[in-house]
The first five atom37 places (N, CA, C, CB, O) and aatype in JSON, in Angstrom:
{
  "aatype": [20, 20, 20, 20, 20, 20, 20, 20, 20, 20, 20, 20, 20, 20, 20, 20, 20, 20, 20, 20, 20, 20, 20, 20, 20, 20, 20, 20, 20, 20, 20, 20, 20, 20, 20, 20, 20, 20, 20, 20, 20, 20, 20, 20, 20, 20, 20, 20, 20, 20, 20, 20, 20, 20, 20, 20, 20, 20, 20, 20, 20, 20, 20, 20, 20, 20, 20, 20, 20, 20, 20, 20, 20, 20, 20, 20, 20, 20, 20],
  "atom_mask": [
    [1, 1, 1, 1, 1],
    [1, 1, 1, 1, 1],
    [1, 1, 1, 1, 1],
    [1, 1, 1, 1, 1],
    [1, 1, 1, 1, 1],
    [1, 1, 1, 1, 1],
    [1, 1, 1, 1, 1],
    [1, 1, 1, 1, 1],
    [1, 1, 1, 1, 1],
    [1, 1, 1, 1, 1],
    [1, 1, 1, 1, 1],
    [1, 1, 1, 1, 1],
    [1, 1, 1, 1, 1],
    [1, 1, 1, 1, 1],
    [1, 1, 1, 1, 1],
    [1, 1, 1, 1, 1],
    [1, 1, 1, 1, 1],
    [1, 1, 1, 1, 1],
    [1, 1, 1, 1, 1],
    [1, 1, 1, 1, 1],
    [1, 1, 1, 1, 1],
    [1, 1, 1, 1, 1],
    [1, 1, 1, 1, 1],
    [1, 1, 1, 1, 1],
    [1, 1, 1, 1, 1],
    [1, 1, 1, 1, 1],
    [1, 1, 1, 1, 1],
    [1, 1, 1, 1, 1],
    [1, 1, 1, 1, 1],
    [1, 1, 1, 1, 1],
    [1, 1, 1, 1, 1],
    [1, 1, 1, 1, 1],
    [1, 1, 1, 1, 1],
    [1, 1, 1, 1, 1],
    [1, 1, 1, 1, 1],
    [1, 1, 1, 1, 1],
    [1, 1, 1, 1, 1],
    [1, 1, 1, 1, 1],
    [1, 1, 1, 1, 1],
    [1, 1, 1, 1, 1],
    [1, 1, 1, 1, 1],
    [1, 1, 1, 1, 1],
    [1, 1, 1, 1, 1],
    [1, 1, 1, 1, 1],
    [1, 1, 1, 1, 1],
    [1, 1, 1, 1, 1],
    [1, 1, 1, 1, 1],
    [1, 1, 1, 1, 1],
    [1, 1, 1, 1, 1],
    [1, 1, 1, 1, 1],
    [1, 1, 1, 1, 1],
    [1, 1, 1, 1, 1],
    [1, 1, 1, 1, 1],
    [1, 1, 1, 1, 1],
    [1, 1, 1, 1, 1],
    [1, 1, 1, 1, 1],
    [1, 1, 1, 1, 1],
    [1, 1, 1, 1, 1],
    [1, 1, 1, 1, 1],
    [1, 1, 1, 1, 1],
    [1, 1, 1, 1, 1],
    [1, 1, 1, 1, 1],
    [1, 1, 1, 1, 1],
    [1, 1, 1, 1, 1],
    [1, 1, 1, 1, 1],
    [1, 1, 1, 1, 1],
    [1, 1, 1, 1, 1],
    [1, 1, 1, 1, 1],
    [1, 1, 1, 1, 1],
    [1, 1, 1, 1, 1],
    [1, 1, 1, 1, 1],
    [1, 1, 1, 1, 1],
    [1, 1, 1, 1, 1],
    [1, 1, 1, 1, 1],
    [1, 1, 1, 1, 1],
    [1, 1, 1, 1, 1],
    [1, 1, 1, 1, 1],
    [1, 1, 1, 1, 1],
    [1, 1, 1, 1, 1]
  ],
  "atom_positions": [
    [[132.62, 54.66, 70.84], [131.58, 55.64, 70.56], [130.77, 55.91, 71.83], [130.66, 55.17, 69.42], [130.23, 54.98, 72.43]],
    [[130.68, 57.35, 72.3], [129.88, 57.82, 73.24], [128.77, 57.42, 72.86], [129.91, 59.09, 73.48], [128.32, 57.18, 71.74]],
    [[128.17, 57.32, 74.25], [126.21, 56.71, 73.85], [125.45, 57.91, 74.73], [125.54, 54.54, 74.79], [125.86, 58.2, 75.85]],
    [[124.26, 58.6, 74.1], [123.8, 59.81, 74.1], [122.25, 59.45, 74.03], [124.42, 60.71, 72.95], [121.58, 58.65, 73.38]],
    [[121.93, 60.56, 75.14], [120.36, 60.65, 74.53], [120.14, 61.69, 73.28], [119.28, 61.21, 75.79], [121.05, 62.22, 72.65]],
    [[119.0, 61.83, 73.1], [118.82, 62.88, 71.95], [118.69, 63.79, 72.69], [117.73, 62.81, 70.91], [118.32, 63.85, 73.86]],
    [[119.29, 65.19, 71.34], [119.71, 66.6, 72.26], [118.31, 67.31, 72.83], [120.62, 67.9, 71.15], [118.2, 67.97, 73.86]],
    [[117.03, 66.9, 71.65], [115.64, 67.48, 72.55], [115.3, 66.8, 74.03], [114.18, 67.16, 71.6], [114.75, 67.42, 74.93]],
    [[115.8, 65.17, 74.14], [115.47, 65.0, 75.61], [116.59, 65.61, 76.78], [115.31, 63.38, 75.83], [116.52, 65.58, 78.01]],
    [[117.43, 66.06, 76.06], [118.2, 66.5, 76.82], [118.03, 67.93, 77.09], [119.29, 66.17, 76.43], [118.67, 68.48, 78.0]],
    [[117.19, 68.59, 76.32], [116.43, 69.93, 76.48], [115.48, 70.04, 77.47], [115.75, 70.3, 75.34], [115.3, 70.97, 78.26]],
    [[114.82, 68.86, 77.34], [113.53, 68.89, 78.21], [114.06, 68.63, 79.37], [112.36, 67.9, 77.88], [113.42, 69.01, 80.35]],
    [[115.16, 68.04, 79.54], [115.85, 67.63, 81.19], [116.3, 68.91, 81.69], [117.35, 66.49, 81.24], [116.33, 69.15, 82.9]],
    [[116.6, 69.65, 80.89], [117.74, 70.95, 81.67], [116.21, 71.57, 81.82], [119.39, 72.15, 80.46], [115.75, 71.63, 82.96]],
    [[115.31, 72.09, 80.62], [114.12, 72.51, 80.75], [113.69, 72.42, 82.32], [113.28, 71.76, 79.81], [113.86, 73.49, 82.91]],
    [[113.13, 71.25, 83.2], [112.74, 71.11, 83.74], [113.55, 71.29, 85.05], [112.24, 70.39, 83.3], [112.93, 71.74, 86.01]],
    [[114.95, 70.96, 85.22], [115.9, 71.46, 86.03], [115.67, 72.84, 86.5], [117.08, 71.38, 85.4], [115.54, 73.21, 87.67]],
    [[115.61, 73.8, 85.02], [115.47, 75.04, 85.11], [114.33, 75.71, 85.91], [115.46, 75.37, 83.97], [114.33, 76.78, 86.53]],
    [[113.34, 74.75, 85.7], [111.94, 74.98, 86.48], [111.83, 74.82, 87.82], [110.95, 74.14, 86.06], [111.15, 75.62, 88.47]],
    [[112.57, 73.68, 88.47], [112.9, 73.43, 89.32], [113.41, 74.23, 90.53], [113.37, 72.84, 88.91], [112.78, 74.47, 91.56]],
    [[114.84, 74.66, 90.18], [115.46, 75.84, 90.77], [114.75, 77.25, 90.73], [116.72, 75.97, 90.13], [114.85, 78.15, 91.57]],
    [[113.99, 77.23, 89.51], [113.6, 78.08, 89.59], [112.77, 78.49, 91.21], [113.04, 78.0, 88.43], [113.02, 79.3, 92.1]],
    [[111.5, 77.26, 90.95], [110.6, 77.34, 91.93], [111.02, 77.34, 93.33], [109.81, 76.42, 91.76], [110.45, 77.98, 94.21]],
    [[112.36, 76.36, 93.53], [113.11, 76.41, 94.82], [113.38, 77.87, 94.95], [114.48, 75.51, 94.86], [113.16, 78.5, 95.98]],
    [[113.72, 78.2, 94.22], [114.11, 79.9, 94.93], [113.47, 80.55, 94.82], [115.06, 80.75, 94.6], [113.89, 81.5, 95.47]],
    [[112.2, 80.91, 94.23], [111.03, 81.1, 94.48], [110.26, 80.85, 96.34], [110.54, 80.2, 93.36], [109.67, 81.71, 96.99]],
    [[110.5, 79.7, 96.67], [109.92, 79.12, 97.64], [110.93, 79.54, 98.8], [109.68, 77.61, 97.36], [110.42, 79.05, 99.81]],
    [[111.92, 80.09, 99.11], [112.78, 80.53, 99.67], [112.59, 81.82, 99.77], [113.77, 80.2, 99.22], [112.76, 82.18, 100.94]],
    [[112.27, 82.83, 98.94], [111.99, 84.01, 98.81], [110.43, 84.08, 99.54], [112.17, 84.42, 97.3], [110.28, 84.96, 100.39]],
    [[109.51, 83.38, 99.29], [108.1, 83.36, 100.15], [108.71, 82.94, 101.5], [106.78, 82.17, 99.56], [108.56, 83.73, 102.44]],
    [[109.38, 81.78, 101.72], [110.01, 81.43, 102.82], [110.07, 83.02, 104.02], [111.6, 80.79, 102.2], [109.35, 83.33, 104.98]],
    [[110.94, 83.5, 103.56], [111.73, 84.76, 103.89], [110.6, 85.89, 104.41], [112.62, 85.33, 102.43], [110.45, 86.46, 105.49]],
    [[109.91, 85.94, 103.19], [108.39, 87.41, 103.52], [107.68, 86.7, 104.53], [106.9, 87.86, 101.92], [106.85, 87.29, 105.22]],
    [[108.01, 85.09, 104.74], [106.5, 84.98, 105.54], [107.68, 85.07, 106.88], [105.14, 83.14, 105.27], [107.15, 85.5, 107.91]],
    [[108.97, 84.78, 106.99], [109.25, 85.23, 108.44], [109.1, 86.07, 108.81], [110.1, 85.21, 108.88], [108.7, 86.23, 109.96]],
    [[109.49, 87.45, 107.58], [109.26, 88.53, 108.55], [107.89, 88.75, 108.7], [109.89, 89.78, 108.2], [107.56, 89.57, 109.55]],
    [[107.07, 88.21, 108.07], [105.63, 88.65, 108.48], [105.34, 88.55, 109.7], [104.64, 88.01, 107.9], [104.93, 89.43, 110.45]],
    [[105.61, 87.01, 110.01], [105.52, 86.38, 111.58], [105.87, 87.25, 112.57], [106.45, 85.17, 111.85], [105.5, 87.21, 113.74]],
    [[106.78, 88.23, 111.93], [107.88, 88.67, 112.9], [106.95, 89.97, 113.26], [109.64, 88.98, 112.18], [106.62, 90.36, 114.38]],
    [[106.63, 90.51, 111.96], [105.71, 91.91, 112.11], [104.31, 91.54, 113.22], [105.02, 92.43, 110.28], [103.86, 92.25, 114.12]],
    [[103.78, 89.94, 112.68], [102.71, 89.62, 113.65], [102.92, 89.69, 115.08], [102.3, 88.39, 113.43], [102.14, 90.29, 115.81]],
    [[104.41, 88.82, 115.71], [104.07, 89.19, 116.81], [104.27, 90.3, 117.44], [104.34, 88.56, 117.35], [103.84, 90.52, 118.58]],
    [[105.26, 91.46, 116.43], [105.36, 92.94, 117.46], [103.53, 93.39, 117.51], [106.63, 94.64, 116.41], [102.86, 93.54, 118.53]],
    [[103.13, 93.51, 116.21], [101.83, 93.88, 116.47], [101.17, 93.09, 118.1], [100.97, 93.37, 115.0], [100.78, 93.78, 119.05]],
    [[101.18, 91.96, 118.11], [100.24, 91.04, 119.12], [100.75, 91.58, 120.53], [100.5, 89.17, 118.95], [99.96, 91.67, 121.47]],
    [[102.2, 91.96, 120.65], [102.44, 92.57, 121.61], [102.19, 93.78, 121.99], [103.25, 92.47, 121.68], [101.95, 94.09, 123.15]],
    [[102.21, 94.66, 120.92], [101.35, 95.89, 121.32], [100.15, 95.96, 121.28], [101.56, 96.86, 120.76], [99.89, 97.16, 121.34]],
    [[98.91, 95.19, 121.19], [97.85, 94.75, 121.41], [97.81, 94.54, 122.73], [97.58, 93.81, 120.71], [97.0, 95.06, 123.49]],
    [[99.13, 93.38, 123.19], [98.7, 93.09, 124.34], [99.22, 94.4, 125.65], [99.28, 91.54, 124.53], [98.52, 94.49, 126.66]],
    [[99.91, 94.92, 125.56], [100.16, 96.22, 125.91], [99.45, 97.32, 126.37], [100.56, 96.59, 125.15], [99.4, 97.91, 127.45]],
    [[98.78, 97.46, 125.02], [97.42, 98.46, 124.97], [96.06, 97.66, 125.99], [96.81, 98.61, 122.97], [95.13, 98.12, 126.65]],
    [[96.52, 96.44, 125.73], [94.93, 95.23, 126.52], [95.56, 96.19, 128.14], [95.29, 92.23, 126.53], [94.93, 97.0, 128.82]],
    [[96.61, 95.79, 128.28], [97.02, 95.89, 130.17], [96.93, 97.26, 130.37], [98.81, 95.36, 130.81], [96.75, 97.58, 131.55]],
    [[97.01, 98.35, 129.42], [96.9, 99.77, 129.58], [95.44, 100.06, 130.05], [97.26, 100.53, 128.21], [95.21, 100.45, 131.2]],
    [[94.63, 99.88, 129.26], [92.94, 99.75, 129.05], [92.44, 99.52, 130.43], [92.38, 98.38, 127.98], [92.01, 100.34, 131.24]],
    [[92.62, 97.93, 130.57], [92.58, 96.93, 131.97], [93.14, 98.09, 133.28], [93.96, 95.25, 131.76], [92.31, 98.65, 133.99]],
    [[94.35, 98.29, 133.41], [94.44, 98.88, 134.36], [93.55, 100.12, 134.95], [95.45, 99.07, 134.2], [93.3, 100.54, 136.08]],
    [[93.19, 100.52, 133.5], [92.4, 102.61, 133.79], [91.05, 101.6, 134.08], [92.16, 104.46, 131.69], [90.97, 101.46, 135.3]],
    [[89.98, 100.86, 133.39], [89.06, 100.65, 133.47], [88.64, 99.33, 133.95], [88.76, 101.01, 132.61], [87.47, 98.97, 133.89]],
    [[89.54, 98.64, 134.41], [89.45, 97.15, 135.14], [88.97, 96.47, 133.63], [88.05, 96.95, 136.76], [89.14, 96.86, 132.47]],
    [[88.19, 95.12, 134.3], [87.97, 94.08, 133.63], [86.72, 93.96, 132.86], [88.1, 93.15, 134.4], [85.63, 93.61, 133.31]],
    [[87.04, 94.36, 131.41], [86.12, 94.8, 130.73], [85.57, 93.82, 129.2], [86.69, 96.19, 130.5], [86.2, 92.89, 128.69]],
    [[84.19, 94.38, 128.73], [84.62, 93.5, 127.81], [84.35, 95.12, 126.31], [83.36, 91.61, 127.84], [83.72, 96.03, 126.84]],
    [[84.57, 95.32, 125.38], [84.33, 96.35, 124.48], [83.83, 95.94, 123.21], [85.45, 97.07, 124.31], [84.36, 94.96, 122.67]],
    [[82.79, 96.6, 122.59], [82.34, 96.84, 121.74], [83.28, 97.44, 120.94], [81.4, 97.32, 121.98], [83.97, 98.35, 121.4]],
    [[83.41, 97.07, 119.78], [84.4, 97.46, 119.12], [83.94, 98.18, 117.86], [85.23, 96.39, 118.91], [84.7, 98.68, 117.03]],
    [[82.18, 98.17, 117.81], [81.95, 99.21, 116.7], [81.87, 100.61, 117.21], [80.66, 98.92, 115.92], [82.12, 101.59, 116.52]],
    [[81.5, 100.64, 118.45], [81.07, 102.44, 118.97], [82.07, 102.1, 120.19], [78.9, 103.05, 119.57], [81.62, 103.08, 120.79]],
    [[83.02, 101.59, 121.1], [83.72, 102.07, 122.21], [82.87, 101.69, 123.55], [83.96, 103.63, 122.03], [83.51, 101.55, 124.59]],
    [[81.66, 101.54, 123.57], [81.2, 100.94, 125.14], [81.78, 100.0, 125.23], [79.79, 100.56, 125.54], [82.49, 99.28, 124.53]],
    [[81.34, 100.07, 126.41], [81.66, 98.72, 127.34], [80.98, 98.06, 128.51], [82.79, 98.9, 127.89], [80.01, 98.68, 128.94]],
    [[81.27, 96.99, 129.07], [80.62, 96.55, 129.59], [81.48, 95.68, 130.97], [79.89, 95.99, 128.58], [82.12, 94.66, 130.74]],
    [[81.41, 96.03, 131.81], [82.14, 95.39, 132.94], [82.21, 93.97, 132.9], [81.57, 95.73, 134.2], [81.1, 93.62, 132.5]],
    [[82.91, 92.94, 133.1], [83.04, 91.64, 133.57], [83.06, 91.52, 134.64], [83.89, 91.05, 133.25], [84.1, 91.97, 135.13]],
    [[82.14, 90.93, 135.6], [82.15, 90.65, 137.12], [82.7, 89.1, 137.35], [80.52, 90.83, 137.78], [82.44, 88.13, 136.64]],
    [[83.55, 89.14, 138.55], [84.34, 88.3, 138.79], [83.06, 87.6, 139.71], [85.83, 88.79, 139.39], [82.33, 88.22, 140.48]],
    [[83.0, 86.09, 139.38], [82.22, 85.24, 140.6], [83.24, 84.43, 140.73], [80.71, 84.4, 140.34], [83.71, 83.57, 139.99]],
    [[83.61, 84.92, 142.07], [84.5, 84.22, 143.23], [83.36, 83.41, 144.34], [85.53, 85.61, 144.17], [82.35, 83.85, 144.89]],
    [[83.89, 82.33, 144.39], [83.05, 81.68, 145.45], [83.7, 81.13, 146.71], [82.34, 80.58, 144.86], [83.02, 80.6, 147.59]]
  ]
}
């Protein structure tokens, strides 16, 4: 004679299996959005930094206000 658990604990085992995989692939799928996010972050950071060396070059070394557009020179103390 086969020896068995009962078929409800054996519900609650697959039950929870089910939950399991579930969440794993779940967590794989966030996995995934957050690379490409990363990915979207650094094209953005690079064209930030792009636009920084564009700026820099027309107006040297600056620092900007970023609610109205002034600015304000950074002076280099070289000694």
């Amino acid at each position: 004679m086969e020896k068995k658990i009962k078929q409800e604990e054996l519900d609650n085992i697959l039950k929870f299996q089910n939950k399991i995989r579930t969440i794993c692939t779940n967590i794989g799928i966030l996995e995934s959005q957050k690379h490409g996010a990363l990915h979207d972050l650094a094209g953005v950071n690079q064209d930030q930094e792009k636009l920084k060396k564009e700026i820099e070059d027309k107006y040297g070394a600056i620092n900007i206000n970023l609610e109205d557009g002034t600015y304000t020179e950074i002076e280099n103390n070289v000694e």
